[in-house]
N, C-alpha and C positions, 0 to 999 in steps of 0.2 A: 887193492888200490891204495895209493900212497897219498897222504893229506895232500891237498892242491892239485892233484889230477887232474886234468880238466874233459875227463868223463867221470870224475869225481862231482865235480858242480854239478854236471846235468844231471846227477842221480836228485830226485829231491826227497828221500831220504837219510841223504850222506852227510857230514858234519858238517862241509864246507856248505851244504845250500843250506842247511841249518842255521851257522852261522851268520850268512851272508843275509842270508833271510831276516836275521833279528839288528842287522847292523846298525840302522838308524834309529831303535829304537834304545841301541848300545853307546851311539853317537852323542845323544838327546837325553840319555844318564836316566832311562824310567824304564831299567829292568830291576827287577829284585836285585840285593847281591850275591845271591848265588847262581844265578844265570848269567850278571855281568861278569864275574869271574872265570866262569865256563868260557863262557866267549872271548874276552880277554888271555886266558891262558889257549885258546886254540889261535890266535891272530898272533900272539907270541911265539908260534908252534909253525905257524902255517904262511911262509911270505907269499903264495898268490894270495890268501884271503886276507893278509895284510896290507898290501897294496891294494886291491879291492876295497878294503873300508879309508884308505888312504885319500881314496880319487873320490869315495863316497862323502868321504869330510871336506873335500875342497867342492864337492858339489853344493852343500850344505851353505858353507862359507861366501861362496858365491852367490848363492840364493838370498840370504838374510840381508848382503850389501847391497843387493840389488831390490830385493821389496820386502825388508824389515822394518822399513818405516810404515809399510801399510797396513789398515787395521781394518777386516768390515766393519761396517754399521753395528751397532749393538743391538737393533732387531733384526739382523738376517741374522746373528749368533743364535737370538730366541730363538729363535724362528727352525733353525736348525737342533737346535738341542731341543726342542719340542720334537721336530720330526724324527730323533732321534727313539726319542723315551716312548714314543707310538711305536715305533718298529720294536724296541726292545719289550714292550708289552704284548706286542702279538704275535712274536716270536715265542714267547711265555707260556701265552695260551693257546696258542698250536703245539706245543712241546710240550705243555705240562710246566709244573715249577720245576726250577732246580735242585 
C-alpha cells in the first residue's frame, strides 16, 4: 500500500492512522522531538495526511476564536485533576506499579 491510501487510513496499524492519530498532539507542540519529526517528516511525505492535519489546524483555529476566551471554574479543574489522580492510583493498584 502507498502512503495516503485510503485503505491505508482504515488500517490502524499503518503510518497514516499513526500519524493522523498523534496530529493534534503534533498541532499543540507536546510530542517529544523525535516523534514530532517522525510525523512531520511523514506529512511532508504524505499530502492526504497533510491536508488531513491541515483541515485538523483550521479546526483548532476555529475552536480557540470561538471559546478561547472560556475558562472553567478553578474548582471543577480541582475537582477534575483529583478525579484524575484516583483513577491513576487505582489503575496502579489493579496493575501493579510500573
Amino acid at each position: 500500500m502507498a502512503c495516503g491510501d485510503p485503505a491505508e487510513t482504515a488500517d490502524p496499524d499503518s503510518r497514516c492512522s499513526d500519524v493522523l492519530r498523534d496530529v493534534w498532539k503534533f498541532l499543540d507542540d507536546e510530542m517529544d522531538p523525535a516523534n514530532r519529526a517522525r510525523v512531520q517528516q511523514h506529512l511532508d511525505e504524505c499530502s492526504p495526511c497533510l491536508e488531513e492535519a491541515g483541515l485538523e489546524r483550521k479546526l483548532k483555529e476555529l475552536l480557540h476564536r470561538k471559546c478561547g476566551g472560556d475558562r472553567a471554574p478553578e474548582h471543577l479543574r480541582a475537582r477534575v485533576v483529583a478525579s484524575l489522580q484516583v483513577s491513576v492510583t487505582t489503575v496502579r493498584v489493579i496493575r501493579g506499579p510500573a
